[in-house]
C-alpha positions in Angstrom: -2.1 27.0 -11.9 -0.7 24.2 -13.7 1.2 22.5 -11.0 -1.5 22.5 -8.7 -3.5 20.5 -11.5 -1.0 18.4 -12.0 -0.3 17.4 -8.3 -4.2 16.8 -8.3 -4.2 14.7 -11.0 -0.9 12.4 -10.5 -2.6 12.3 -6.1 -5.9 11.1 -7.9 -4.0 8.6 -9.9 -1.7 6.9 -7.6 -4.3 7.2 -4.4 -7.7 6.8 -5.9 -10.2 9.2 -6.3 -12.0 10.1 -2.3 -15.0 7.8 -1.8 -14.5 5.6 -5.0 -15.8 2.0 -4.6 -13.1 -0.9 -3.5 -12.1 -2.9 -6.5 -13.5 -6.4 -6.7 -11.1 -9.2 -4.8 -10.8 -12.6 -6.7 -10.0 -15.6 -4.5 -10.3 -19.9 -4.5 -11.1 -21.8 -1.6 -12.0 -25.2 -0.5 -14.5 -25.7 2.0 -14.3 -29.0 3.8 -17.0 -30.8 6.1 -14.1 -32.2 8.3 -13.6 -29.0 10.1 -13.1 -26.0 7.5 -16.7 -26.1 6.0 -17.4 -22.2 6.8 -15.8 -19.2 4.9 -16.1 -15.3 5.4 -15.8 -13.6 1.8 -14.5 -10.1 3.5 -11.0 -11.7 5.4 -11.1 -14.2 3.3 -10.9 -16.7 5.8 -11.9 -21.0 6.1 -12.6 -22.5 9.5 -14.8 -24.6 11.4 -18.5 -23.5 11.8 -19.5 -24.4 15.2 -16.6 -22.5 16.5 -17.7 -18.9 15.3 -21.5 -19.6 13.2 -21.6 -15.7 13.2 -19.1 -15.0 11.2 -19.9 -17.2 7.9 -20.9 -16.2 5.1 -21.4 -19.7 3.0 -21.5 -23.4 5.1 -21.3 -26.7 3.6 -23.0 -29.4 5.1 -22.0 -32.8 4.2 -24.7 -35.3 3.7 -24.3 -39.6 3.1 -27.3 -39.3 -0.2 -27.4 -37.1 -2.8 -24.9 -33.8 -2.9 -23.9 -31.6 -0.1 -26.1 -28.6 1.0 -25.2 -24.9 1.2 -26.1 -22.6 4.1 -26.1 -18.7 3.6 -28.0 -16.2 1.9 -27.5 -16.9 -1.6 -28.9 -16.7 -4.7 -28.4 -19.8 -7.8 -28.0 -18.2 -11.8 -27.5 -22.0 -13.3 -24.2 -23.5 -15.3 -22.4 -20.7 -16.3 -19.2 -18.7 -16.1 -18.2 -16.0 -13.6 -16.9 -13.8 -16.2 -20.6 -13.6 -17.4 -22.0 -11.9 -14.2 -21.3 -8.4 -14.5 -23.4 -7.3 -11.4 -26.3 -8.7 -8.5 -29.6 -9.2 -10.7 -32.1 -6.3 -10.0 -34.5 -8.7 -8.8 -32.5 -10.6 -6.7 -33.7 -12.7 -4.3 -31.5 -14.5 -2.0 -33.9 -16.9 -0.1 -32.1 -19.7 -1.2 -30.7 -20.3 2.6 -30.2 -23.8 2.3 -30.1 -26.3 -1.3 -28.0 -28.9 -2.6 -24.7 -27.4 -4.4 -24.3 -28.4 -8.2 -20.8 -28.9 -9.5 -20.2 -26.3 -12.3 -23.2 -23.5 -11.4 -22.6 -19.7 -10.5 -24.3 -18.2 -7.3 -24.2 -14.9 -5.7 -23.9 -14.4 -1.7 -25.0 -12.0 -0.1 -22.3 -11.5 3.0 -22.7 -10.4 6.8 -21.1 -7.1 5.9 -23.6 -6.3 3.1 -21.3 -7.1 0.2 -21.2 -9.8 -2.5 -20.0 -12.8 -4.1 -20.1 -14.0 -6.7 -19.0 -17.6 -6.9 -18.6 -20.7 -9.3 -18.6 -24.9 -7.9 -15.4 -26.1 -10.0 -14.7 -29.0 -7.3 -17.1 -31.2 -5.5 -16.1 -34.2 -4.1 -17.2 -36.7 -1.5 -15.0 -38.4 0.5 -17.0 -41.1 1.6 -15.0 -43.9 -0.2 -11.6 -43.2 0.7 -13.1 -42.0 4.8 -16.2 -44.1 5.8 -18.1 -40.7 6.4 -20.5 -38.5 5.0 -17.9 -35.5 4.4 -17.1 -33.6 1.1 -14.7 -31.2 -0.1 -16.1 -27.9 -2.1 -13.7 -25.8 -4.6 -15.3 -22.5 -5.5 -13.4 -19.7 -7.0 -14.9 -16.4 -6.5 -15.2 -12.7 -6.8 -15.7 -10.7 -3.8 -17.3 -6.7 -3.7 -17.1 -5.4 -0.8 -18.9 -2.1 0.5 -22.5 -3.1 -0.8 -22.3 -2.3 -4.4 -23.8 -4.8 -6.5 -21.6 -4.3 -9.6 -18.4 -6.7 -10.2 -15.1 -4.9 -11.2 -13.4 -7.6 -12.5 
C-alpha cells in the first residue's frame, strides 16, 4: 500500500496534478508601428497587423500628436506595478478597445483564446525625430494566463 502511495505522490509531483491550471508565462516585447505593431499573448508572437488582424491580441497604432493608441480588448488599472495585480478585477470591464497608451500604467487583456494579460508600458518612444514619420516603438513586459482563469500565478 505504501509504494502505490508513493508512486502517486512522486507522478503527482514531477507531472502535475490532472486538470490543474497552466502556470502564468512572463514575457517582454516591443511592439513597433513599422511593421511589428501586433502581438498574440498565447505564441507569444510580434508581427505586422494587416497581414493576419485575427490573430492579435493588442495593436499599436502610431499617431503624429499626442501618444500612440492601443487596439484590443483591454482594461486600464493606472500607474502601478505588475507584481500588485494578483488576479482580473471582478468587475472588469474591458471596453476600452481603443485609448492612448501611458508610459508606466498596468492593463489587463483580454486575449482571442479567452485568457489574460496582464501588462505594464515601461518603453514608449516616438520615432518621429530620428524617421520623419508618425511611428513609435512600445516596451511592455507582461504576464500571460492562459486557459481563462483570471488569477495570476506569478
Amino acid at each position: 500500500m505504501t509504494r502505490p502511495l508513493l508512486a502517486l505522490f512522486l507522478s503527482l509531483l514531477l507531472l502535475g496534478c490532472p486538470g490543474s491550471p497552466a502556470p502564468s508565462e512572463k514575457g517582454s516585447a516591443v511592439l513597433d508601428t513599422r511593421g511589428a505593431a501586433c502581438y498574440d499573448f498565447s505564441t507569444p508572437a510580434l508581427f505586422d497587423c494587416p497581414d493576419y488582424p485575427e490573430l492579435a491580441d493588442l495593436e499599436l497604432v502610431g499617431k503624429c500628436e499626442g501618444r500612440p493608441l492601443m487596439r484590443g480588448e483591454w482594461m486600464h488599472l493606472g500607474e502601478g506595478e505588475l507584481a500588485g495585480v494578483r488576479s482580473v478585477p471582478a468587475d472588469a470591464d474591458f471596453s476600452g478597445s481603443e485609448d492612448y497608451s501611458r508610459m508606466g500604467h498596468v492593463y489587463i487583456v483580454k486575449t482571442r483564446e479567452g485568457g489574460y494579460a496582464k501588462m505594464k508600458i515601461t518603453g514608449l518612444v516616438s520615432l518621429k525625430e530620428f524617421t520623419g514619420t508618425c511611428d513609435w516603438q512600445m516596451t511592455i513586459d507582461y504576464v500571460y494566463q492562459p486557459g481563462g482563469l483570471k488569477r495570476f500565478s506569478d
